[in-house]
C-alpha positions as CSV (number, residue, x, y, z in Angstrom):
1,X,68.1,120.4,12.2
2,X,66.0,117.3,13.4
3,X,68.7,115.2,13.4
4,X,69.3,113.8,17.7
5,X,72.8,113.9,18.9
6,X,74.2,112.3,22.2
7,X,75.2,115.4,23.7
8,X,75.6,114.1,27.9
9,X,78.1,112.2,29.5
10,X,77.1,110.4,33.2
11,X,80.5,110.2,35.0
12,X,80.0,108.6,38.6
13,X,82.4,109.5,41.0
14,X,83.6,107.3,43.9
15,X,85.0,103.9,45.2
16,X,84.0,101.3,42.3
17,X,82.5,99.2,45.4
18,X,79.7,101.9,45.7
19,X,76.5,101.8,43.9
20,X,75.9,104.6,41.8
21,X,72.4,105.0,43.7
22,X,73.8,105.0,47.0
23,X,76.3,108.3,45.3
24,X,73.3,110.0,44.2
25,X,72.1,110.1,48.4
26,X,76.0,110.8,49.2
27,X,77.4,112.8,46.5
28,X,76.6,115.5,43.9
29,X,76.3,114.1,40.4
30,X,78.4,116.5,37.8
31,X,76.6,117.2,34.4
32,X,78.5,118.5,31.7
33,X,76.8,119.3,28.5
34,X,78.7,120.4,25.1
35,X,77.0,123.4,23.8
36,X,74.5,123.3,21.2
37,X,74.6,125.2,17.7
38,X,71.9,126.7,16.0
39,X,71.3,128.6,12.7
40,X,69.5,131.8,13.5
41,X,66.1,132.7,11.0
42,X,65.0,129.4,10.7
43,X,61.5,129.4,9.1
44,X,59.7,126.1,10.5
45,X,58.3,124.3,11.0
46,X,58.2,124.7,15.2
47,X,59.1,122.8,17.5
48,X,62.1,120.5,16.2
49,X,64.0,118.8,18.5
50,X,67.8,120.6,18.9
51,X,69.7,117.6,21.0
52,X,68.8,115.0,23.8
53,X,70.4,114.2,27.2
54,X,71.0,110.8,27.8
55,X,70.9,109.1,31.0
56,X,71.5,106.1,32.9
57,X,68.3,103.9,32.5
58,X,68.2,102.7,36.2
59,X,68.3,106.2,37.4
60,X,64.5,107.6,37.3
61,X,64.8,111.5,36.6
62,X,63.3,114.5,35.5
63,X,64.8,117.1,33.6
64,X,64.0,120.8,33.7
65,X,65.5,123.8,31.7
66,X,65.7,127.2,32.9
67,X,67.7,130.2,31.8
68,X,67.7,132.4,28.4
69,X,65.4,131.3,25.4
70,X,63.2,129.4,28.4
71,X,61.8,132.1,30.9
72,X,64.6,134.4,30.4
73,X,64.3,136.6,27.2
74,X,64.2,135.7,24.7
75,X,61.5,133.9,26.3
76,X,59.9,130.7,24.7
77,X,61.8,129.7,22.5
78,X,63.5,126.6,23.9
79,X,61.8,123.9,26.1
80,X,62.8,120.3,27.2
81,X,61.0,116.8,27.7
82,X,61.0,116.2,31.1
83,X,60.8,112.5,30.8
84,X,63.7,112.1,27.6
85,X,65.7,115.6,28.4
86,X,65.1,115.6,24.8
87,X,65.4,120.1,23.9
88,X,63.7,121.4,21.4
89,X,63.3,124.5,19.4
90,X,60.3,126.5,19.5
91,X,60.4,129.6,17.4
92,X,62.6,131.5,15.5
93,X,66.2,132.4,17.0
94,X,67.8,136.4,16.5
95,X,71.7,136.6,16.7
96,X,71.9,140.1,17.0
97,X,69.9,140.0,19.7
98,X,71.5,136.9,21.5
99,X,74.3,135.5,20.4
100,X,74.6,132.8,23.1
101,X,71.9,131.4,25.4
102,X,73.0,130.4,28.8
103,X,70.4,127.7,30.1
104,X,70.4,125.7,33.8
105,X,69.3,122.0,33.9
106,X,68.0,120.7,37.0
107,X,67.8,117.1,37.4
108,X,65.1,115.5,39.7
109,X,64.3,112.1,41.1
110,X,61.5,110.0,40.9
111,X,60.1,111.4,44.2
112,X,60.8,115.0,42.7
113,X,63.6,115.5,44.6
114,X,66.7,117.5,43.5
115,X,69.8,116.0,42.4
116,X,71.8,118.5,40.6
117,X,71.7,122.0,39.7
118,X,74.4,123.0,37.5
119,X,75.1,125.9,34.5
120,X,74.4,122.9,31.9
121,X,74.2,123.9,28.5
122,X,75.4,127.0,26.3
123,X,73.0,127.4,22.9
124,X,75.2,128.9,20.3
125,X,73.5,131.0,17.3
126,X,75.3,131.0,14.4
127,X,74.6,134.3,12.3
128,X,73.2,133.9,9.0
129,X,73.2,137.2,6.9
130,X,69.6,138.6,7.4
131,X,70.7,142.4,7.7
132,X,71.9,144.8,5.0
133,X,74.3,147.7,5.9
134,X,72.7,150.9,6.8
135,X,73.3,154.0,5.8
136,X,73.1,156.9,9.0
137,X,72.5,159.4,7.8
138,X,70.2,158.0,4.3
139,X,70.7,161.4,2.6
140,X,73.3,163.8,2.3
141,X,73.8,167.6,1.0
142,X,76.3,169.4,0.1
143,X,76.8,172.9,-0.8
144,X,79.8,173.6,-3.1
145,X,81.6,176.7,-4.1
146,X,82.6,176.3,-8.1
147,X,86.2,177.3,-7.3
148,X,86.9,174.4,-5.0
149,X,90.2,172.7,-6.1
150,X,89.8,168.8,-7.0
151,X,91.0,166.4,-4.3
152,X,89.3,168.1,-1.4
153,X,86.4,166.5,0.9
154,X,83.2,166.9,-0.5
155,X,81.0,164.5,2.2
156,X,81.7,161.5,4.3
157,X,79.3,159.0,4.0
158,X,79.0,155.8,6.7
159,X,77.0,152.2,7.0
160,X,77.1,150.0,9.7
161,X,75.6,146.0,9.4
162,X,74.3,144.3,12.5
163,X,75.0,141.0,11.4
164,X,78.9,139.6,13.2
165,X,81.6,141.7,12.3
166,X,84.3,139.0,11.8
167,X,82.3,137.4,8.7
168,X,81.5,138.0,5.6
169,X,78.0,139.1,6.3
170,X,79.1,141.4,8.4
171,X,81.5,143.2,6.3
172,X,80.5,145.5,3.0
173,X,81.8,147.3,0.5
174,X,81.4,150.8,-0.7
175,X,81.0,152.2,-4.0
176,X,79.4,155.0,-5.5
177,X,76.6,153.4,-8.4
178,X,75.1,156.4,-10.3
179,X,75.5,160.1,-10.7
180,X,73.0,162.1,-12.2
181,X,73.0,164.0,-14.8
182,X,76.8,162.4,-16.0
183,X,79.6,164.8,-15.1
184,X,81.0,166.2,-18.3
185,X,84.8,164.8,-19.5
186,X,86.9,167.2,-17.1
187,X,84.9,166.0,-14.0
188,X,85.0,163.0,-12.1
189,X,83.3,161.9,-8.7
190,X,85.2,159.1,-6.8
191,X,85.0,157.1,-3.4
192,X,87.6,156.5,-0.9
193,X,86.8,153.8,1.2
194,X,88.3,153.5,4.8
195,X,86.6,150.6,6.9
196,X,83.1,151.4,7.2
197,X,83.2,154.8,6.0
198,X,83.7,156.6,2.6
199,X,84.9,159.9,1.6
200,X,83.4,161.3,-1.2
201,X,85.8,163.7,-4.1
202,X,86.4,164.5,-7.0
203,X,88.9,165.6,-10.0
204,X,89.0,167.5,-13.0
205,X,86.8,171.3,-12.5
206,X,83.5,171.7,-11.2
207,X,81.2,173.8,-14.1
208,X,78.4,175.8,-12.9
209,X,76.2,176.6,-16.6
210,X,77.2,172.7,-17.4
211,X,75.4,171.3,-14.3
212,X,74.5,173.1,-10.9
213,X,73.6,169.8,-8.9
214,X,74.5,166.1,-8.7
215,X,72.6,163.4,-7.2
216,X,75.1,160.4,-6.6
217,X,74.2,157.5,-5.6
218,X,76.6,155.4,-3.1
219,X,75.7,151.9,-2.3
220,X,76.7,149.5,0.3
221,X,77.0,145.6,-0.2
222,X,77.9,143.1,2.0
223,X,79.8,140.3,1.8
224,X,77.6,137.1,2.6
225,X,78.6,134.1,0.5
226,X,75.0,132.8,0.2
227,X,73.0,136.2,-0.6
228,X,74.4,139.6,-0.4
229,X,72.6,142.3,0.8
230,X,72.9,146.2,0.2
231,X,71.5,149.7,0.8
232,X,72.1,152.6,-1.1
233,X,72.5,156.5,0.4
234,X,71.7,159.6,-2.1
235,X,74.8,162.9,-2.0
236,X,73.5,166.0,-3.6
237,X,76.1,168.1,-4.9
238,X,75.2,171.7,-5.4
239,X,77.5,173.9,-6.9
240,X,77.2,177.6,-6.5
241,X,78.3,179.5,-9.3
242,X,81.5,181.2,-8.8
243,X,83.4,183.8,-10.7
244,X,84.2,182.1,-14.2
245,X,82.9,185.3,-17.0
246,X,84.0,188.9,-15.8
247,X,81.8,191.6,-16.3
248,X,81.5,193.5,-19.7
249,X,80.3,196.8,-20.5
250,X,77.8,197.0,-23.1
251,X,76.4,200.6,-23.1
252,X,75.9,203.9,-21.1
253,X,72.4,205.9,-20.6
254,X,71.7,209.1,-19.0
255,X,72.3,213.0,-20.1
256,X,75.9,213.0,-19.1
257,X,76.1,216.6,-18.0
258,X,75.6,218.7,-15.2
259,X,74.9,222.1,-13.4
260,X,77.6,223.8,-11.9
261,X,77.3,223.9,-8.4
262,X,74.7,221.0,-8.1
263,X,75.9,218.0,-6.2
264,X,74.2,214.5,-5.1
265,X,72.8,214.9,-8.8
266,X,72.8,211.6,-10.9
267,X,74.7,212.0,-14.2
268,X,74.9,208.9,-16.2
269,X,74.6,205.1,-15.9
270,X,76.9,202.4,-17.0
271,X,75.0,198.8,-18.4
272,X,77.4,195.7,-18.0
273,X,76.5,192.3,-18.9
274,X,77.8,189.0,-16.9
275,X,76.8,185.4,-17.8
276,X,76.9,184.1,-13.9
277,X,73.9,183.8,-12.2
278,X,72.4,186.8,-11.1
279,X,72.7,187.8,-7.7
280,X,75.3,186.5,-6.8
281,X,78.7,187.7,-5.7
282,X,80.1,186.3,-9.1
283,X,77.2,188.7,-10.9
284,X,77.5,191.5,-8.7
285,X,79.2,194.8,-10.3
286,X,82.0,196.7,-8.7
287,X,83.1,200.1,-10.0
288,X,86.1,202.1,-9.7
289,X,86.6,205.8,-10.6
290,X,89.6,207.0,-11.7
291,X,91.2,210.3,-12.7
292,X,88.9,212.2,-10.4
293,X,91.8,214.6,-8.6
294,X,89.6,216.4,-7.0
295,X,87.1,213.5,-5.7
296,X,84.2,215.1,-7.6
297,X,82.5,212.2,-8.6
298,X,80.8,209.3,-6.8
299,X,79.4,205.6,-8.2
300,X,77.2,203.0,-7.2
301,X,75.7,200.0,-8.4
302,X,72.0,199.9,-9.0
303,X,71.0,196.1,-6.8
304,X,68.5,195.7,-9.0
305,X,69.8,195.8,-12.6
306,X,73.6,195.9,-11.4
307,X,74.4,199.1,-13.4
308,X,77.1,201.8,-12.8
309,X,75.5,205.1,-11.4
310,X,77.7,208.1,-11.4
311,X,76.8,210.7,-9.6
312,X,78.0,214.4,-8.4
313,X,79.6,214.8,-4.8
314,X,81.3,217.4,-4.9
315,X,79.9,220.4,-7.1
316,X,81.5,221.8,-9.8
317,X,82.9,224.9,-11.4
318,X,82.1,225.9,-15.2
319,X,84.5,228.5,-14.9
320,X,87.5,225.4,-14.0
321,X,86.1,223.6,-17.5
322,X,83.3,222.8,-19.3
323,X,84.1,219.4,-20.0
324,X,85.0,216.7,-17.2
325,X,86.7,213.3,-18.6
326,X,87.5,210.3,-16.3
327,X,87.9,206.5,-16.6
328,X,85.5,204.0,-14.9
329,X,86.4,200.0,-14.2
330,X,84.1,197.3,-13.2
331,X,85.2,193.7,-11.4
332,X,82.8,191.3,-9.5
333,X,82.7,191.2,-6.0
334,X,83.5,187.7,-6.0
335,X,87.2,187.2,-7.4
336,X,87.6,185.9,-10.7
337,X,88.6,182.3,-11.0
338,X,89.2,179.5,-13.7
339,X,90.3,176.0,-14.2
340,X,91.3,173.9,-16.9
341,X,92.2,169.9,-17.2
342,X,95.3,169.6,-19.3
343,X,95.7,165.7,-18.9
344,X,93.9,162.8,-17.0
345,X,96.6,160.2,-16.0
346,X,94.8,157.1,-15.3
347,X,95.9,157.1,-11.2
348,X,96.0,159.9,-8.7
349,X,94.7,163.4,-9.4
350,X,94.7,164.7,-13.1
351,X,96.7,167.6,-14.2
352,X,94.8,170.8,-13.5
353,X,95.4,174.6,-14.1
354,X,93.7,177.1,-12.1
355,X,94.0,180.9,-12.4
356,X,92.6,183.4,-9.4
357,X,92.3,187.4,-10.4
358,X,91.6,188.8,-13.8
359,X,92.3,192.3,-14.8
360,X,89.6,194.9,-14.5
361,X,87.7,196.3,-17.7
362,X,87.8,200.4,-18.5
363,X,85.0,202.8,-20.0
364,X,86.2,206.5,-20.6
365,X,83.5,208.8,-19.7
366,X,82.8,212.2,-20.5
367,X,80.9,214.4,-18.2
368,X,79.5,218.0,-19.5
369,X,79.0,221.0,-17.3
370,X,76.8,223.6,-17.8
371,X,77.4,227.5,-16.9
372,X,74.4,229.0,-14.4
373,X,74.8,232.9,-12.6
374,X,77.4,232.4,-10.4
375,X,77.6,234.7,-6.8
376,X,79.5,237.4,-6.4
377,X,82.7,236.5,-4.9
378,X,84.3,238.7,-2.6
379,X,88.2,238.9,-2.2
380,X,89.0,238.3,-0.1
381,X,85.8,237.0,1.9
382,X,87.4,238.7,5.3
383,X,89.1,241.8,5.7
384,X,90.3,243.6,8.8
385,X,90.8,247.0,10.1
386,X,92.2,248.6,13.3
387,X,90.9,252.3,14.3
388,X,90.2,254.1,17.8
389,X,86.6,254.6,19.5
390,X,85.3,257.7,19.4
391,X,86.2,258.6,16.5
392,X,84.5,261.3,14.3
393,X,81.0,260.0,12.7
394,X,81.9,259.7,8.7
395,X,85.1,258.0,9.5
396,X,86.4,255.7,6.2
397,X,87.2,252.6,7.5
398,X,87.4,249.9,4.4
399,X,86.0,249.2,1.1
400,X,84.7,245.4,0.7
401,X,84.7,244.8,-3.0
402,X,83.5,241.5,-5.3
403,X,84.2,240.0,-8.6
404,X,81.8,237.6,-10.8
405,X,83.8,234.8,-12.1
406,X,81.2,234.4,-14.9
407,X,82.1,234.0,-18.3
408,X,78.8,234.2,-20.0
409,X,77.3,236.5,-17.3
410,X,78.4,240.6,-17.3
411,X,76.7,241.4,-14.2
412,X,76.7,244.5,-11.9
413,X,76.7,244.7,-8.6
414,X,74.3,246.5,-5.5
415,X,76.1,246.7,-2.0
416,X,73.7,246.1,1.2
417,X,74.6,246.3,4.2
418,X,74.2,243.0,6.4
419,X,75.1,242.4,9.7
420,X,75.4,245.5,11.8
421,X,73.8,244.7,15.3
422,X,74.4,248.2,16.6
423,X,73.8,250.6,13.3
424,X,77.5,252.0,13.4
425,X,78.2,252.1,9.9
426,X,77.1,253.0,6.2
427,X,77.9,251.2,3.0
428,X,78.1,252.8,-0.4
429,X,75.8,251.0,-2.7
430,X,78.0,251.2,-5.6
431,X,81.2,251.1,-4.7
432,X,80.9,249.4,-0.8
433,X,82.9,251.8,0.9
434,X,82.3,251.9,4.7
435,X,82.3,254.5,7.2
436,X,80.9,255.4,10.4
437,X,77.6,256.7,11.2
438,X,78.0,256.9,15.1
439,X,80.4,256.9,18.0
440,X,82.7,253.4,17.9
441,X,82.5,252.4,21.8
442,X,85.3,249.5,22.9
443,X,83.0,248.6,26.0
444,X,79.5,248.4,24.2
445,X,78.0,244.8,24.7
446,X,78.0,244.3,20.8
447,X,81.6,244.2,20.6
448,X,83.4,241.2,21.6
449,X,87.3,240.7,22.6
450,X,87.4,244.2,21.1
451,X,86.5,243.3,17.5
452,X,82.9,244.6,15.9
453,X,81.5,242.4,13.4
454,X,80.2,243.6,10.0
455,X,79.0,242.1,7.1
456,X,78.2,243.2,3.4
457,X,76.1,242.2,0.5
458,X,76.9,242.3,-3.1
459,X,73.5,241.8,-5.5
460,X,74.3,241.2,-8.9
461,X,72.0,241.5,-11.6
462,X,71.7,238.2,-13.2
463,X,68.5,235.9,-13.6
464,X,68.0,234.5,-10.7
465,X,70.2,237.3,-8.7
466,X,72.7,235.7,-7.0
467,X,74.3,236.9,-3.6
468,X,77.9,237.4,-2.3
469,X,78.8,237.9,1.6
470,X,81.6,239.7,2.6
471,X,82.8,240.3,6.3
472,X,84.7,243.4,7.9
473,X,86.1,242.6,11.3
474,X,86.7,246.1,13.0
475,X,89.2,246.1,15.6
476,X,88.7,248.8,18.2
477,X,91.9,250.4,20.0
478,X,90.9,251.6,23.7
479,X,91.0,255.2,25.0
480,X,90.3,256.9,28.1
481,X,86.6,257.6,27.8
482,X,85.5,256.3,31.1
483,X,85.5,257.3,34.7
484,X,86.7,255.5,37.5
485,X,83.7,253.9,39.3
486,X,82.8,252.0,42.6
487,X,81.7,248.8,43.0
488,X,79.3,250.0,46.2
489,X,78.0,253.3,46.2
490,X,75.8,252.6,49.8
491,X,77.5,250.5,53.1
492,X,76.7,250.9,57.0
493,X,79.9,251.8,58.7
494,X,79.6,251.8,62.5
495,X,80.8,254.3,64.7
496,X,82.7,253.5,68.2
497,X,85.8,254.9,70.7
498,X,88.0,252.5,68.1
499,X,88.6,253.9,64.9
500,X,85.8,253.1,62.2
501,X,86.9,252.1,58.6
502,X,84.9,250.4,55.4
503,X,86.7,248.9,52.5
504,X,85.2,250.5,49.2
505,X,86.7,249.1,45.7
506,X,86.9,251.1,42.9
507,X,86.9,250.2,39.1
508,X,87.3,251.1,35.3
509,X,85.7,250.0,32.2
510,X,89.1,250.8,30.5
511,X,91.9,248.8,29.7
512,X,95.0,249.1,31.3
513,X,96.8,251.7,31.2
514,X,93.5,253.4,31.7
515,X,92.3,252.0,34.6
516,X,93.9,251.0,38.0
517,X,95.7,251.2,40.3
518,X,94.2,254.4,41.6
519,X,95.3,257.0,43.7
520,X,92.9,258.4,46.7
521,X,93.1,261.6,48.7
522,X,90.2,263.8,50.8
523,X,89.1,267.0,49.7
524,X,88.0,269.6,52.2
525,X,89.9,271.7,55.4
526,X,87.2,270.6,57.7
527,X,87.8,266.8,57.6
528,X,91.2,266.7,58.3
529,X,91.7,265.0,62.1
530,X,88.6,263.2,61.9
531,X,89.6,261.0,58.8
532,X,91.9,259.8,56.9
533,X,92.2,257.1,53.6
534,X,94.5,253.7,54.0
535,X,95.8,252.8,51.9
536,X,96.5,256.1,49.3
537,X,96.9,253.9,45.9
538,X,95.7,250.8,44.4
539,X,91.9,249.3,44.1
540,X,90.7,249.2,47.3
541,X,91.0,251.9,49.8
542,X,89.1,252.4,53.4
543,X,87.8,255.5,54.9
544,X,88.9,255.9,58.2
545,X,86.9,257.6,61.2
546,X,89.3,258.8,64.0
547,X,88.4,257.4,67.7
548,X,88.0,259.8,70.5
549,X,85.8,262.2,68.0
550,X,82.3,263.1,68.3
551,X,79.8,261.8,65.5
552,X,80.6,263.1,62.3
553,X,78.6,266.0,61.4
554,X,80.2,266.5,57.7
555,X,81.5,263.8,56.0
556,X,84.2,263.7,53.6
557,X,84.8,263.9,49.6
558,X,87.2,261.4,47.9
559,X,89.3,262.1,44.6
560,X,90.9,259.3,42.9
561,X,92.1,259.0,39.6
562,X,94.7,256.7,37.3
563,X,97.5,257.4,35.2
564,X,97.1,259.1,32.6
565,X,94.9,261.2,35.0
566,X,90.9,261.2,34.6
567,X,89.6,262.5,38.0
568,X,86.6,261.2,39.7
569,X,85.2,262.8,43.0
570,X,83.0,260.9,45.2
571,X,81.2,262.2,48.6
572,X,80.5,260.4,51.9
573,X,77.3,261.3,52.7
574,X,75.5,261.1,56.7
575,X,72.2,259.6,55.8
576,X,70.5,259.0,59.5
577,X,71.6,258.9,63.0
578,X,70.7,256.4,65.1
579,X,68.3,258.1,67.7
580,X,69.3,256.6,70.8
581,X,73.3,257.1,70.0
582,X,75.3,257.8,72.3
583,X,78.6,259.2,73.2
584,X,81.0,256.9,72.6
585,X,79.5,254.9,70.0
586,X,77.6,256.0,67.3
587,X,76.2,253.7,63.9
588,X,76.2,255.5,60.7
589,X,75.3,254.5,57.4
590,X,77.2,256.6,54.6
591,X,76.0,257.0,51.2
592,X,78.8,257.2,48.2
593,X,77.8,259.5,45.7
594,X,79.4,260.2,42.3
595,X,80.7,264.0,41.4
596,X,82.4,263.4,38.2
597,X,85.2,266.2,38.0
């Protein structure tokens, strides 16, 4: 590194003739300096001289360096001796953080003047291998189902070295150094390595109860031909246990019977035994009913213990069978899944058999039900009967009877009545015959769309007593029983030379044909000329008070009736007289009162 090296040429430019003083004063001088080379990391000792310019001894000069390594960074670490241009190192020199230092020499004379200012030197710094390759990131996890096929990408790991890329410092090799614990024979980890980065796989079948984590350890080394330097990375592999041991039952607990009629009632529970790890989807329990026609039965798994509860849903019927029999599988909610190495070829993947799906397991179970008092069952539930109001109190209208369907129960029965909102009927308490007790009305409020509600209790005898509910929908024919009405029976009607009228409306709680249209006509000798009715027939009818007549001093009677005839007979009464009436035009206000005929 000491050693001095002539590294400047002088080359005067000019007429021969001409001093190469008398060029300084005319003429730039041209300096051109080969660049320098220097090993990066030297360790001393500092300062050792790197080169020396040489000059022309009758030429008095002073050299000065400026420019990168002087007081450009990296400051320091180069200097020069004015007097000798002899350069010198000064401390220790990084290549990756400068790989070239551009410098400026200015030359001086004697009286400090300036002669030339050129770009006069390039420092080359030659890399040595002072850094490793690094891992980014140092540490990497990875979660791993146990059914993932060989070949695929577990992690990708990647270094990068500082030191010049085109040498063999700067280039390294991957490889993967240690995995702990040691795969078993039908698993292999390997490296792929592309350029600076290294995918990370494997062959053969990954085995959860064998080992549920690797650590592997993947190392990377450069290249440098004097020392070779290296980092390592850690890959954790964990494998979470898949499917690989189905579920097997292994006993059943519980009464196995049941009440008839009970439901949401828990009857039995199934144990199964699975050697993944618990909690898992791959330990998890599914169960399957089957043979349940009628959808009876429900079943769960218990989180906790991961048994098979069966339970009641829909209740059931002693009477239908004492004894209930239906099958029960089990499966995991994760699928079920093996592999296998059948050979290991020494290149490429190895020979591998995987299976997905594996048929469910089946349990018969046996489910007892118990007889309890059943209700009385009436048959049907609803009945129906058509008869006409009004008639006679006593009147048989139906007989609402019930059966037990009990086997071990002979039970009697006690008829009640129920549901009779407007007390129209009896009920025999043995035999539940109904009749009447009052009038049947169509248009009483308790009847609705023309159909009067009943309902009946039958009370058997049994411990508890159980009830039954029957219904008797009574269907009510219409008949003339009610009057034609109006809707007004007071108005004011005003009295003038024109004629006078007011529209009346008339109505009837019957159905048609009892009710409307009506016919109108006046009753009475001593009305005639003074009124008359428009129109005769329909709903609505006005009373009309002739012109040219003095005020009304009897006022008229109306008849109306439908078809089939039911009379009524209404009279237009004067109630006051307006005091200050008079002769043309008088105000009265009629009253319309009701004489039923």
């Amino acid at each position: 590194m000491g050693t001095t090296t002539c590294l400047l040429m002088t080359l005067c430019l000019g007429i021969v003739s001409v001093s190469c003083e008398g060029l300084l004063h005319r003429q730039k001088r041209i300096w051109i300096i080969e660049s320098f080379k220097v090993e990066e990391g030297w360790h001393g000792p500092y300062p050792y001289m790197l080169g020396k310019i040489e000059t022309e001894k009758e030429f008095q000069v002073g050299f000065h360096l400026r420019g990168q390594g002087v007081d450009l960074e990296p400051k320091d670490k180069l200097f020069i001796e004015t007097t000798t241009g002899e350069v010198f190192v000064n401390g220790e020199l990084d290549y990756e953080f400068c790989s070239v230092l551009k410098l400026t020499f200015e030359a001086k004379d004697k009286f400090d003047k300036t002669l030339n200012s050129r770009l006069g030197v390039e420092v080359e710094i030659l890399d040595i291998n002072d850094n490793p390759p690094v891992f980014q990131p140092s540490k990497h996890t990875v979660n791993l189902k146990e059914n993932v096929s060989q070949g695929e990408v577990l992690t990708v790991v990647r270094a990068t070295d500082e030191d010049r890329k085109d040498t063999n410092n700067g280039t390294f090799d991957l490889k993967i150094v240690s995995i702990n614990p040691k795969p078993p024979e039908d698993l292999e980890f390997f490296l792929e390595q592309q350029d600076t980065t290294g995918t990370i796989k494997f062959k053969g079948c990954l085995d959860h109860p064998k080992s549920d984590t690797y650590t592997i350890l993947v190392e990377a080394k450069d290249r440098g031909e004097m020392v070779q330097l290296s980092s390592t990375c850690t890959v954790i592999i964990n494998i979470e246990d898949g499917n690989n041991h189905p579920p097997t039952f292994t006993g059943q607990t519980g009464v196995g019977s049941i009440k008839e009629r009970d439901s949401g009632v828990e009857v039995l529970r199934l144990q199964v035994s699975d050697q993944d790890t618990k909690g898992t989807q791959a330990w998890k329990a599914r169960y399957t009913i089957h043979g349940d026609k009628d959808q009876n039965f429900r079943i769960t798994t218990d989180p906790k213990t991961n048994e098979g509860v069966l339970l009641v849903e829909k209740p059931l019927d002693y009477e239908e069978g004492s004894v209930r029999n239906v099958s029960v599988s089990v499966e995991n909610e994760e699928p079920y899944f093996s592999c296998k190495v059948n050979r290991r070829p020494p290149k490429g993947l190895w020979d591998v058999e995987t299976s997905i799906g594996h048929p469910p397991l089946f349990r018969q179970v046996t489910i007892r039900v118990e007889d309890v008092n059943d209700p009385p069952i009436f048959t049907p539930a609803v009945k129906n009967v058509s008869v006409d109001e009004n008639v006679a109190v006593g009147w048989y209208l139906e007989t609402l009877t019930a059966k037990d369907l009990d086997r071990s129960y002979a039970n009697t029965f006690l008829y009640m009545k129920g549901n009779d909102p407007a007390q129209w009927v009896a009920v025999d308490a043995k035999t539940g015959k109904i009749t009447t007790t009052k009038i049947l009305d169509r248009e009483s409020p308790y009847v609705k769309n023309d159909v009067y509600q009943v309902t009946v209790f039958a009370v058997d005898d049994g411990k508890p007593p159980m009830t039954g509910t029957g219904t008797l929908n009574i269907h009510l024919k219409d008949r003339n029983d009610n009057l034609p009405q109006l809707e007004m029976t007071t108005m004011g009607m005003c009295l003038s030379d024109e004629p006078s009228k007011v529209n009346i409306t008339a109505y009837d709680l019957d159905k048609d044909p009892y009710s409307g249209p009506f016919r109108f006509q006046l009753l009475g000798d001593d009305v005639k000329g003074k009124w008359s009715i428009n129109p005769n027939h329909g709903v609505n009818w006005e009373p009309i008070y002739r012109k040219n007549q003095k005020p009304a001093d009897t006022w008229p009677s109306v008849e109306w009736f439908g078809d089939p005839c039911l009379m009524g007979s209404w009279t237009l009464y004067r109630l006051h007289s307006d005091p200050g009436e008079r002769e043309h035009s008088v105000c009265r206000s009629p009253s319309v009162g009701a004489r039923g005929v």
